[in-house]
C-alpha positions in Angstrom: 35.2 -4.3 61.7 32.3 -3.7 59.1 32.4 -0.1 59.1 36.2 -0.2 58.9 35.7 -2.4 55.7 33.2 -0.5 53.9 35.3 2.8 54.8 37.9 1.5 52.9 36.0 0.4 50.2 34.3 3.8 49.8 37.5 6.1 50.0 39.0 3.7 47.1 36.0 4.3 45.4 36.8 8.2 46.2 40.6 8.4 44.8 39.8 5.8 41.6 36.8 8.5 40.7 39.1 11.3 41.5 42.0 10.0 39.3 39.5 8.8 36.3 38.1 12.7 36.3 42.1 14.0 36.5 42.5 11.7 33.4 39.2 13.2 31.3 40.4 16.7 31.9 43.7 15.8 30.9 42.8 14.6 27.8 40.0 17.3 26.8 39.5 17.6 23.0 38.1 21.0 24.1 39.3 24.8 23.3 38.4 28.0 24.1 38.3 31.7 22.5 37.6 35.0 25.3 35.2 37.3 22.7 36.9 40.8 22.5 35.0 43.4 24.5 34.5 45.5 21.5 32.4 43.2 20.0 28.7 43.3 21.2 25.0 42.6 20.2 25.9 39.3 19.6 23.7 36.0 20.1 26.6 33.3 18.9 29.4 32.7 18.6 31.5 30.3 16.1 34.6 28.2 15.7 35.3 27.7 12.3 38.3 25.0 11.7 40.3 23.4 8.6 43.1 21.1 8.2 45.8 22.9 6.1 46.4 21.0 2.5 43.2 19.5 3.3 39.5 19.9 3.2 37.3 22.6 4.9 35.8 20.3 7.5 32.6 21.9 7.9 30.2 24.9 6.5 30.7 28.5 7.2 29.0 29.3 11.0 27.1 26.0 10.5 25.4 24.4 13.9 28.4 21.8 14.4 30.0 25.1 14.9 28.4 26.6 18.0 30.6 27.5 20.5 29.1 26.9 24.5 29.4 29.8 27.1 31.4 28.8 30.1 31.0 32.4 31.9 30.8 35.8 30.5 32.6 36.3 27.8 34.8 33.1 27.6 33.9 30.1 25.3 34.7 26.7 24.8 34.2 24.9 21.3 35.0 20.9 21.2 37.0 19.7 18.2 34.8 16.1 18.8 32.2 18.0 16.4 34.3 17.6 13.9 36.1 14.7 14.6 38.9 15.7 16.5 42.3 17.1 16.2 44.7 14.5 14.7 48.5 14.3 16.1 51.0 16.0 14.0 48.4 17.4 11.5 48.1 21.5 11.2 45.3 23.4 11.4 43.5 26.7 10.6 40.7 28.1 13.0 38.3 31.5 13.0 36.2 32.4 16.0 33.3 34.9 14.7 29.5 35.9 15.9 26.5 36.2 14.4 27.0 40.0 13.4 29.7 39.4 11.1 32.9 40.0 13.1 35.8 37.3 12.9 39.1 36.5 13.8 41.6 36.5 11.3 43.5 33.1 10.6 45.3 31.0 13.7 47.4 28.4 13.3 47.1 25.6 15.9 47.7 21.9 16.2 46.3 19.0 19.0 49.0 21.1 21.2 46.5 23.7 21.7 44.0 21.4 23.3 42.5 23.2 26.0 44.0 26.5 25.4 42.3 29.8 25.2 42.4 32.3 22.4 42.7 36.2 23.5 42.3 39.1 21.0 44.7 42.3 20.7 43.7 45.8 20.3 45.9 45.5 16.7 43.7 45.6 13.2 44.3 43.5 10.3 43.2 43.6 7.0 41.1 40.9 5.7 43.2 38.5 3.1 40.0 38.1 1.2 38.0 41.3 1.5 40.5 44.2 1.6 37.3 46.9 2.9 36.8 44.6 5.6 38.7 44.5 9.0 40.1 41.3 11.5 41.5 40.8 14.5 44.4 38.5 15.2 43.6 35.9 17.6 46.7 34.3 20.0 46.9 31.5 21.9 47.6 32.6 26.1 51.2 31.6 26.8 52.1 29.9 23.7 54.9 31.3 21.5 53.3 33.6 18.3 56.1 32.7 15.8 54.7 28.8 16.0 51.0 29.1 16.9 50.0 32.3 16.1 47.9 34.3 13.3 49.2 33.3 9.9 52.0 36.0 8.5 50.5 37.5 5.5 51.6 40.3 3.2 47.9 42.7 2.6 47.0 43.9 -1.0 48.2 46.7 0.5 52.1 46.0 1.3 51.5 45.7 5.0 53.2 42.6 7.1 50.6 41.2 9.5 51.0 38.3 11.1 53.5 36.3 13.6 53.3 31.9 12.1 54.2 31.1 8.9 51.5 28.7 7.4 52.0 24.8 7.7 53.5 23.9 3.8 54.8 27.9 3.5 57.9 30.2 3.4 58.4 33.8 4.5 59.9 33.4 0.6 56.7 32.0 -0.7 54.3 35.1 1.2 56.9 37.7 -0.3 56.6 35.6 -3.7 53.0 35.4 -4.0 52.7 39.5 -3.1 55.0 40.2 -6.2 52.9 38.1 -8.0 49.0 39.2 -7.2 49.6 42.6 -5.3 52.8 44.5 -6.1 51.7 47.0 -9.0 48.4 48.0 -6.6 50.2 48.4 -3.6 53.2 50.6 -4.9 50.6 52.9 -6.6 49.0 53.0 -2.9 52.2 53.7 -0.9 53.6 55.8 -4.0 56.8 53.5 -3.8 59.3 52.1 -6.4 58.7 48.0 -7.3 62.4 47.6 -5.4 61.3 49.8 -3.0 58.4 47.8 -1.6 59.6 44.3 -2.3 62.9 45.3 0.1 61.1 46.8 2.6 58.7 43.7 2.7 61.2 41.4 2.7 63.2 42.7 5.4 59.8 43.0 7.6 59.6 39.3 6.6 63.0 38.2 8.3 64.6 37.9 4.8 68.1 38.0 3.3 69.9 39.3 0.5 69.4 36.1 -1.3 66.1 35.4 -0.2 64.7 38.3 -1.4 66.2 37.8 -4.7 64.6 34.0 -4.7 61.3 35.7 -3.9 61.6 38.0 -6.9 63.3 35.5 -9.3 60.2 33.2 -8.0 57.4 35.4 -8.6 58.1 35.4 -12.9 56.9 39.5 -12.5 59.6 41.6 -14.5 60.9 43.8 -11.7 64.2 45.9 -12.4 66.0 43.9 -9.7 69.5 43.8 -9.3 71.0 40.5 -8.5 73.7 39.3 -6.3 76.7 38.3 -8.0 76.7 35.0 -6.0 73.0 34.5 -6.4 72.1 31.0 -7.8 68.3 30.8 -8.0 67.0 27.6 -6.1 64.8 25.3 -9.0 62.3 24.5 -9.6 60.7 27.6 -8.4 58.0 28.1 -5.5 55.5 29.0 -7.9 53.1 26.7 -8.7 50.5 26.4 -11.7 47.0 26.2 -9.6 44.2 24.1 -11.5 41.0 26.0 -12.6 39.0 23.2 -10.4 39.8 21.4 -7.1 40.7 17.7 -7.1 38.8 15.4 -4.6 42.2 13.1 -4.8 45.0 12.3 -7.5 45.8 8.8 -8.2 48.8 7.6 -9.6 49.2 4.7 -12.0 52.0 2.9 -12.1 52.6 0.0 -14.6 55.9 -2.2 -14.0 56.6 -3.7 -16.8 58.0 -7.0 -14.9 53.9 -7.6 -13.9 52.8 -7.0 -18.4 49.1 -6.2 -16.8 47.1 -5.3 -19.3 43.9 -3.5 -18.6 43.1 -2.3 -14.4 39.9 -1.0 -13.2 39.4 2.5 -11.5 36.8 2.6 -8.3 35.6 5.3 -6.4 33.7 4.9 -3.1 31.2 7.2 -2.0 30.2 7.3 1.8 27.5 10.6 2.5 26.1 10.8 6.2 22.0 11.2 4.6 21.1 10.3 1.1 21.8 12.7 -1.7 19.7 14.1 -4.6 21.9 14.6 -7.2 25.6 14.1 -7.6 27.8 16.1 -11.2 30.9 14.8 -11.2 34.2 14.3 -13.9 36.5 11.7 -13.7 40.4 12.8 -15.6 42.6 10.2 -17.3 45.9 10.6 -18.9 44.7 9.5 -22.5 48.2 9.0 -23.8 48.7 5.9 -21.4 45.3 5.0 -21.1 42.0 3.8 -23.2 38.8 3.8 -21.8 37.0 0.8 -22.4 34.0 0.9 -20.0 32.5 2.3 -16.9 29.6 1.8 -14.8 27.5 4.0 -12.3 25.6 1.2 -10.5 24.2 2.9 -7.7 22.6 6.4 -9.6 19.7 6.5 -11.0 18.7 8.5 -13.6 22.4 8.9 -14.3 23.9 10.6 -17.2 26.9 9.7 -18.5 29.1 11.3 -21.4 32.6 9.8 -22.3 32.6 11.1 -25.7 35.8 13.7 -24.8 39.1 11.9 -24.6 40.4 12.1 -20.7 37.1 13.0 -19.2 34.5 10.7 -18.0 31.3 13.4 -17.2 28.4 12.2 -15.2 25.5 13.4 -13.3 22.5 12.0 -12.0 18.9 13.2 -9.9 16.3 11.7 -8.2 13.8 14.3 -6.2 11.6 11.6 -5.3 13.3 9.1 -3.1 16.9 10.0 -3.5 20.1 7.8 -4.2 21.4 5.8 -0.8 25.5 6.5 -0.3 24.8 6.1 3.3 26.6 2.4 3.5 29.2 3.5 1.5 28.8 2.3 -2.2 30.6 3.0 -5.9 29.9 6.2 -7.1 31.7 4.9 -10.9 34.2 2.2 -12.0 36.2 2.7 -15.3 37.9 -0.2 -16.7 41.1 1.4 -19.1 43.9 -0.6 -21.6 46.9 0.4 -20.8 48.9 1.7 -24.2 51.7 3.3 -22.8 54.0 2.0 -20.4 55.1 4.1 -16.9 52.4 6.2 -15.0 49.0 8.0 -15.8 47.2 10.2 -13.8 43.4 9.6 -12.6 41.4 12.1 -10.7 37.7 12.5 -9.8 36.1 16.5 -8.9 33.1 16.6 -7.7 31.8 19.6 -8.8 27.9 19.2 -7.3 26.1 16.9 -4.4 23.5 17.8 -2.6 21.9 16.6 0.0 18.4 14.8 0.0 16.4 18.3 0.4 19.0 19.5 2.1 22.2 21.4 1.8 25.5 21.2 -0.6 27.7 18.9 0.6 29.8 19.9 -3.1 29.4 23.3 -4.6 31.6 24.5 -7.7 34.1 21.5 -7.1 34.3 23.0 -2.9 33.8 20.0 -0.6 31.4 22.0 2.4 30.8 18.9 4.2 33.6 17.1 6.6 30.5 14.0 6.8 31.7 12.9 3.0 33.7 10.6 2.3 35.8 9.7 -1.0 37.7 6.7 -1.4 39.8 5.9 -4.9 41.7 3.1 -6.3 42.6 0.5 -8.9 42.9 -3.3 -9.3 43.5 -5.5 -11.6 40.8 -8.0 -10.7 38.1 -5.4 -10.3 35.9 -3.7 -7.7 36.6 -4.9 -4.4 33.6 -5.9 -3.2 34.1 -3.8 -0.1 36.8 -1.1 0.0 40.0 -2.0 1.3 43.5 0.2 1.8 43.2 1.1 -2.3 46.0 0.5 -4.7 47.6 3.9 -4.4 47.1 4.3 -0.4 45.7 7.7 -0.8 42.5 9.0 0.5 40.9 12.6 1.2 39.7 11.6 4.3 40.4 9.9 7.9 40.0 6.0 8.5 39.2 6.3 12.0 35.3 4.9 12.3 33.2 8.2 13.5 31.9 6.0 16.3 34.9 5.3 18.1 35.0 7.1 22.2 37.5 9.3 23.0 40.1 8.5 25.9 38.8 10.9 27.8 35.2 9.2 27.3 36.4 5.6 27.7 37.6 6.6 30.9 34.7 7.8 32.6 33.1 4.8 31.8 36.1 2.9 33.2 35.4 5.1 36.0 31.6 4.3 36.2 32.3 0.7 36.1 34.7 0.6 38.9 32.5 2.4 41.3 29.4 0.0 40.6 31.5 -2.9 41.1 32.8 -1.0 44.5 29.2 -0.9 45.4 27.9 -4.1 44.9 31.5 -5.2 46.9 30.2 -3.4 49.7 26.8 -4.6 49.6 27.9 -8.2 49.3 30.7 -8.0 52.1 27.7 -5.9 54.2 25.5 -9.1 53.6 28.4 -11.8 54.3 28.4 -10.0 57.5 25.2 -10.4 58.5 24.4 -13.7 57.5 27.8 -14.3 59.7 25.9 -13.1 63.1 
């Protein structure tokens, strides 16, 4: 009767192990990329990924980037390094190796968990060196035109490229060519302006009148002739880029049912190691708002200079202990009078941080460091004394605590427990036994 007991016990131990490992490789947070044959002499290799319209999330080939042999030349990378892949959230990804060979862009979302990358024989033409050479990267059984390399038009007229980028048109890629590349490329292919943009935009999928959006777009004077029935679509696609890249953009509203007065401006700054020195500029719409003070209570050695109207400048060093952002602290509070009624703009860049002997975590207003994080808002009472979901709901980074486990992780511990419990079962009905004869 006892050994038919504790055989039970042991096979459920058997299938509730089995089904907790089924589970974990379900939910693996893992990819993988198979290394062309052509490329060889290499010691690493690299997974390099972004979040489109969002921050880079780590440094180029950094060690948070190292991919892990599985056998020959296949390779897995897990997206856990940097913090997973969120749900519904688009993303950008490069394999490369130490000897300067990369894949060019491929789009991919959480959907692509635990797929593997493959390159083609084709060659494409690097977007941001033109005398350097790529090659596309596709997911294995996954359709091109949704998760595929990103469809870009080369300096030199070419179409390469299956997925149009998250927040793009096959409009916007034939509008932005006009724009930066047409003049060099017809001089290349020894074509007409009409010529090339028509030939482009057919390769691009595009109709009569979407051809004619892309040129009317672009603002380039092309001798173009119009469809009768063509109504241009406003505003158009292009859009003004800033000189300098905003950490976040906060939007002040002031109803004038709640007649508030004055507000303060925060901004948190969370940094995984302490930093030794921090330049940053804070923009305000000065024809709502007044400045009336700040404050940088956790720099030392901080400069400040609010002498130009709509910039707050600031910087601050310290090579001998470094400034602590580790807990999350304010980096500067404003407090501003309101003069004009309806909304204002406030930004912050952070154009240099460095790291406490370390590496950039901001260089030339570039965030290189996914560790960093930047919270803004404004009250009317204050700082919060811790921050809170800010005013404006807006922040350039995910809420979800670093330390949290993965499913798959919180299921092998599941796991774990069950069988020690199943043990220690056995060993007490194996005892009860005993002390029974």
């Amino acid at each position: 009767m006892i050994k038919r007991i504790i055989s039970i016990a042991l096979i459920l131990v058997i299938v509730v192990s089995l089904s907790v490992v089924a589970v974990s490789a379900q939910e693996t947070e893992k990819i993988y990329f198979e290394v062309p044959e052509s490329w060889t002499n290499y010691s690493r290799v690299f997974c390099h990924i972004w979040e489109y319209d969002g921050d880079i999330l780590s440094a180029w080939q950094s060690k948070k980037q190292i991919c892990t042999q599985v056998k020959d030349n296949l390779y897995e990378y897990d997206t856990a390094k940097v913090g997973g892949l969120k749900k519904g959230v688009y993303y950008g990804v490069i394999f490369s190796v130490d000897i300067g060979l990369q894949t060019f862009d491929l789009v991919m979302s959480a959907e692509c968990l635990g797929l593997t990358a493959y390159c083609t024989d084709e060659i494409y033409v690097s977007p941001q060196d033109i005398a350097k050479t790529t090659l596309p990267a596709f997911w294995r059984g996954v359709d091109p035109s949704q998760y595929g390399p990103v469809l870009h038009v080369t300096t030199y007229g070419d179409v390469q490229g299956t997925c149009v980028a998250p927040g793009k048109t096959a409009v916007a890629a034939l509008t932005d060519f006009i724009d930066l590349n047409l003049e060099y490329a017809c001089k290349y292919r020894d074509e007409s302006p009409a010529e090339a943009i028509y030939r482009i935009g057919t390769e691009l999928g595009l109709d009569e009148m979407e051809i004619a959006q892309a040129v009317y777009d672009s603002m380039v004077y092309v001798a173009w002739d119009y469809p009768e029935n063509f109504i241009p679509v406003e505003p158009a696609t292009k859009d003004e880029v800033p000189p300098e890249i905003i950490v976040d953009n906060t939007v002040v509203t002031f109803p004038e049912e709640e007649n508030v007065e004055t507000f303060t401006y925060y901004v948190f700054l969370k940094t995984p190691d302490i930093i030794e020195n921090v330049q940053a500029v804070v923009s305000y719409d000065d024809d709502a708002l007044e400045l009336v003070s700040y404050s940088v209570p956790n720099l030392i050695n901080a400069v400040v200079n609010a002498k130009d109207k709509g910039k707050i400048y600031f910087n601050a060093s310290d090579v001998m202990t470094g400034m602590d952002f580790t807990e999350e602290a304010v980096l500067i509070s404003a407090k501003f009078k309101i003069i004009d009624g309806g909304k204002a703009d406030i930004g912050i860049t952070i154009e240099e941080m460095y790291e406490y002997y370390g590496d950039a975590y901001y260089k030339d207003s570039k965030k290189l460091s996914d560790e960093v994080r930047i919270i803004e808002g404004v009250s009317s009472t204050g700082v919060p004394s811790a921050p809170t979901a800010d005013a404006t709901g807006t922040t350039d980074f995910d809420n979800t605590p670093s330390d949290v486990v993965n499913t798959a992780d919180r299921s092998l511990y599941l796991g774990l427990i069950i069988v020690l419990a199943s043990i220690i079962a056995v060993s007490l009905l194996r005892k009860k036994y005993v002390n029974y004869l």
